[in-house]
N, C-alpha and C positions, 0 to 999 in steps of 0.2 A: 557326595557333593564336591570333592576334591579329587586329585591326581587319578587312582585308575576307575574311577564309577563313570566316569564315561564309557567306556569299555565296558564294562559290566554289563553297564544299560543296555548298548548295543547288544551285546551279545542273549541279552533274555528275550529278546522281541525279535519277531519275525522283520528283516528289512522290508520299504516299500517294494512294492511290483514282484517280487518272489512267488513262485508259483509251484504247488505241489501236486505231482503229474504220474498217477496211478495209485493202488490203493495200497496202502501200507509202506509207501516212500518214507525215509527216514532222512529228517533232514540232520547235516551236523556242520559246524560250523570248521573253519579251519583257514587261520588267520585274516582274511579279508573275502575268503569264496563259501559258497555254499555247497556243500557235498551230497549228491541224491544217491541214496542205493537201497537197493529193494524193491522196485516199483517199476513198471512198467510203462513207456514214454509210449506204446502207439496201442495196447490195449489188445495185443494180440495173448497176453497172456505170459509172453518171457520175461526172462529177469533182464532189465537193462540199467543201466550207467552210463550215467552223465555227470561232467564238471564245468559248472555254470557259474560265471560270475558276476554278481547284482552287487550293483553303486547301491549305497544305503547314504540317503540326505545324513547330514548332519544336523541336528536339533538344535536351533539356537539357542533355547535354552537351558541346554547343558553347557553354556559357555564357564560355566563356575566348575565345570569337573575336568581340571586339562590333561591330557598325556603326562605321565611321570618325568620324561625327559624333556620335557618346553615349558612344565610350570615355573621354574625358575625364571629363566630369562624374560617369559612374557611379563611375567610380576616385576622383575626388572624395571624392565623399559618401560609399563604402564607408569609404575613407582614413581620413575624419575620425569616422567612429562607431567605427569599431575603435582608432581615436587616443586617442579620451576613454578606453573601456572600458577598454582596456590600463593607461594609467596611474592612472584610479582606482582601480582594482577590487587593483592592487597597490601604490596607497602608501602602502601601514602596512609593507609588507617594504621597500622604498626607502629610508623613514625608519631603520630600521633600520640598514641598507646605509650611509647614511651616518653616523652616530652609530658604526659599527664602525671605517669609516677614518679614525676621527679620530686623530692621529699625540699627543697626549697630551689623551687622555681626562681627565674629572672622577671624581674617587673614585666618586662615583652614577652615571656613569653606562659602568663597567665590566662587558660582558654575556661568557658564557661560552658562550651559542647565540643563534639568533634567538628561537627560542620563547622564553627565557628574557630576551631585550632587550625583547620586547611585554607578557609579564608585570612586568616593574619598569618598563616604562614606564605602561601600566592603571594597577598600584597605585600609583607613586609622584607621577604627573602629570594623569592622570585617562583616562578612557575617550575621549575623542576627541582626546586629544594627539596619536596617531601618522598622524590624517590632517591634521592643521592643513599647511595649502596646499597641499590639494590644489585648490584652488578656482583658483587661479591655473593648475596644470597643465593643468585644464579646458581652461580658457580656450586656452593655447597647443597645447596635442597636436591639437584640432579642423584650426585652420587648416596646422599644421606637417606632420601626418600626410596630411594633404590633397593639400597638393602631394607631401609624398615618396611617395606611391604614387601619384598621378597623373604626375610626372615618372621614377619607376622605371619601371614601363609602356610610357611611351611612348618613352622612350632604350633600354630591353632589347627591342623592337618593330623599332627602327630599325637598335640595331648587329646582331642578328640575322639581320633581312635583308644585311646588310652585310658581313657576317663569314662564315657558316654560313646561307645562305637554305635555307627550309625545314625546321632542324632547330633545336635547342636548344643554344646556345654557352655555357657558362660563364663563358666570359670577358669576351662580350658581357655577363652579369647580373652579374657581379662591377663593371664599370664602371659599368653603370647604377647599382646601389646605391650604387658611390661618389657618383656626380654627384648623387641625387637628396638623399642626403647633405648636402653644400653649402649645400643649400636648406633643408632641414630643422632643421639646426643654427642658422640665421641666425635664424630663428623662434622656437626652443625654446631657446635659452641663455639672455637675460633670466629667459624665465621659472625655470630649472634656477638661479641664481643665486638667487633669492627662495626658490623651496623649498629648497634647503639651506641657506638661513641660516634660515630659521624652522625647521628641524627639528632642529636644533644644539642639544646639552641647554644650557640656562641660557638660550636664545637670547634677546638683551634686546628685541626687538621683539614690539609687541602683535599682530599680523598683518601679512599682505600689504602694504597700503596704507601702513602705519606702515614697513615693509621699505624698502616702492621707496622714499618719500619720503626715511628716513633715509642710503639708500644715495648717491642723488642729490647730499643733503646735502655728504655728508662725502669721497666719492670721484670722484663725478662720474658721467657717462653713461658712459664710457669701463670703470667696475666691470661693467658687466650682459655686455660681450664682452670683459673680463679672462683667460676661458678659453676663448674662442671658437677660438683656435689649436691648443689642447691637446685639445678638444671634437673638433676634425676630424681630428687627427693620431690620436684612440684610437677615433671613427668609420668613417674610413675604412677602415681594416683591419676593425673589428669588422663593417662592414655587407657591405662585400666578402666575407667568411667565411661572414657570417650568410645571404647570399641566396645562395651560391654551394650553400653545404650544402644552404638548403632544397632548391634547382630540383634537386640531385643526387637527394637523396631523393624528392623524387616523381616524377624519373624509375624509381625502384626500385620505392616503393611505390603509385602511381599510372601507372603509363606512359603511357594513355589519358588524363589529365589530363580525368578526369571532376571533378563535384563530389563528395569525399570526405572528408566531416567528418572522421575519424578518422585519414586522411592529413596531413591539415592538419595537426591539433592534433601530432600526434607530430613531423612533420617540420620544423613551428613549434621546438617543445621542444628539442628536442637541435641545431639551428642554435645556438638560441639561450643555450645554457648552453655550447657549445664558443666560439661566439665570446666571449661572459663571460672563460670564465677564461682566454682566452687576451688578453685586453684591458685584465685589471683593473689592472695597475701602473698604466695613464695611466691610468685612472678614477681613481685612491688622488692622485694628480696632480689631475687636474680638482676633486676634490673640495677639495683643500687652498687653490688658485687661487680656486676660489668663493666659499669661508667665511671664509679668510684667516684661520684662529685666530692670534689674539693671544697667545698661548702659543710658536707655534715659530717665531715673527716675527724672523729675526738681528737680536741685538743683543750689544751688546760685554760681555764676560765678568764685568765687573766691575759692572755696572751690569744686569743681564738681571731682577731680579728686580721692580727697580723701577720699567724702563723698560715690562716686561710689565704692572705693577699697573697703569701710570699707562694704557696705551695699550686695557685691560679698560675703566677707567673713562670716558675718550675716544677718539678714533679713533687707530687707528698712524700711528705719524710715516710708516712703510713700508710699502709693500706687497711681496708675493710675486709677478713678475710674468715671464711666462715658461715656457714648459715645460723650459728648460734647470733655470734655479733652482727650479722647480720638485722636480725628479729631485733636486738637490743636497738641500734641504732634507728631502725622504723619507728620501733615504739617513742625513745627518747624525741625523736624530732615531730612526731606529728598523733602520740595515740595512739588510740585502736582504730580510729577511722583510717589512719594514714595505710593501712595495710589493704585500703579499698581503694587505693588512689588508682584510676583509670579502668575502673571495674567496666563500665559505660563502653568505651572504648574496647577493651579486652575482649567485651563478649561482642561487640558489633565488630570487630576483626574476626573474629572466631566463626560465627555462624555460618558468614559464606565464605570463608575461609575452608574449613572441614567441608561446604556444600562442596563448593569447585574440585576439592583433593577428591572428593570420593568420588565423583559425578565422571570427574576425566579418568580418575584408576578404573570405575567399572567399565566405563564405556571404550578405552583403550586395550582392557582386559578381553572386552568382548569382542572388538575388529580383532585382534589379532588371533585368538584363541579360533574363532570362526574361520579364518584363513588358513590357520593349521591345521584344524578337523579337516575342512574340505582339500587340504596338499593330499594328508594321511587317508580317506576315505576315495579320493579319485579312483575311478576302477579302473583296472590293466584291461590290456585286449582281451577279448571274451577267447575261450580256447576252443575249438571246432568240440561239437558234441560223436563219443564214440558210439 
């Protein structure tokens, strides 16, 4: 299914339009021609020889089994177009998503659905509020998406063989999502830090640039992987779940693991909204770690109203820092519900979120992969028969 079974393939099966021309011809293969010897081309009886070379189509759907030296880069560049697409094309619901788990909201900006959070966010903030940085997720989902489906690939490649050769191990894809994970996160948290503090109703930054700087500022480098721990500890179960589900479902609804847009998209979808709401507590965590509201910042009872005014108008004496203290602060402010806050939102980001990521990775996997078989498989001038 991966790097050399393409080739393999090829090579067990007779190419189209190959023809075998007297009796006892021996065909054998020898890198891209077909070798006749033994047989006789005009039937008079002699031994003759000939070196013939037959174009063999390329299978489309062998697009899952690439040349060992172009799976990387193709996973690449797939990786990172489906990287971009995914997070722009959904962060007006993100934005949302986060302004939901905010653990004490601002009287404006209290929503009662998402529909209803993009509607007062339009009229009350203006028409392009709900994508302000996305420019910055641009930028990181490219390189970040890049390696994580370049490094999923080629670790669920390896422990497969490893584990379960010749078939599909779950378990094997469940680790690789972890590991490629790791990489992923390391990439993409800066950036997740900036976008949810400029998405933060009241947010006091004028964009991006005004974000990093002031953040740098006041906290140091040490803010942008603030949640980097809490990021992987609610990653790695989500992406383990998440790739585990898919590869189940297209064994169900793809077995053949052709290219099938509409496999894709569904067994994208429902990965991706089961691992959501089974993951959202540590997001409602990572969210709080990120933004760091100065609102549910501990401070001592007597003094919380003024130490919050002062820490609004400059930086917290404190930070929130931790997945432990984290959990505590969720609970303290809102309960066990609190750790649900934007579940709604979470999984309606997530469904077609994962659809889009997978739908453009296969289908970019497959233009590209399809144009490299047929470079590799083009046949040379045919060589005069001796």
């Amino acid at each position: 299914m991966e790097a050399d079974s393409f080739l393999s393939r090829r090579m067990a099966v007779e190419p189209p339009g190959a023809e075998v021309t007297g009796a006892g011809a021996e065909i054998r293969r020898l890198g891209g021609r077909i070798l006749r010897t033994g047989g006789s081309g005009n039937g008079g009886g002699g031994t003759g020889f000939s070196l013939r070379t037959v174009a063999a189509e390329p299978d489309l759907a062998d697009y899952e089994g690439l040349p060992r030296g172009e799976a990387t880069t193709t996973h690449m560049l797939a990786g990172a177009v489906a990287g971009v697409m995914e997070h722009c094309l959904m962060f007006p619901i993100d934005c949302v998503k986060t302004r939901m788990q905010s653990l004490q909201p601002d009287p404006g900006a209290r929503y009662r659905s998402v529909t209803d959070a993009l509607r007062q966010i339009i009229r009350t903030e203006g028409v392009w509020r709900p994508i302000r940085g996305v420019n910055v997720m641009a930028v990181g989902a490219g390189p970040a998406h890049a390696l994580y489906f370049a490094c999923y690939e080629k670790i669920k490649f390896s422990l497969n063989n490893a584990v379960h050769p010749g078939a599909n191990s779950h378990f094997a894809n469940g680790v690789a999502g972890c590991m490629a994970t790791v990489i992923h996160d390391a990439v993409m948290n800066p950036a997740e830090v900036v976008k949810q503090r400029v998405q933060m109703f009241n947010s006091p930054y004028r964009g991006v640039v005004d974000c990093v700087g002031a953040t740098l500022r006041r906290e140091g480098p040490r803010a942008f992987y603030r949640s980097y721990t809490t990021q992987l500890t609610m990653n790695v179960p989500f992406q383990a779940l998440h790739f585990m589900t898919y590869e189940y479902l297209q064994e169900l609804l793809n077995p053949h693991r052709h290219y099938d847009p509409s496999s894709h998209m569904v067994s994208g979808a429902l990965a991706g909204a089961i691992a959501a709401a089974a993951t959202t507590p540590l997001d409602v965590c990572k969210t709080l770690l990120n933004t760091q509201e100065t609102l549910v910042l501990p401070t001592s009872s007597s003094s919380s109203a003024a130490v919050a005014a002062t820490a609004t108008a400059t930086a917290p004496a404190r930070h929130i820092s931790g997945l432990g203290e984290a959990f505590r602060t969720v609970y303290r402010m809102g309960g066990a519900p609190a750790f649900f806050k934007g579940v709604q939102a979470r999984v309606i980001y997530q469904m077609p979120s994962t659809a889009i990521s997978w739908s453009v990775y296969e289908f970019f996997k497959y233009v590209l992969t399809e144009r490299q078989h047929r470079r590799r498989l083009r046949p040379p001038e045919r060589d005069a028969d001796n």
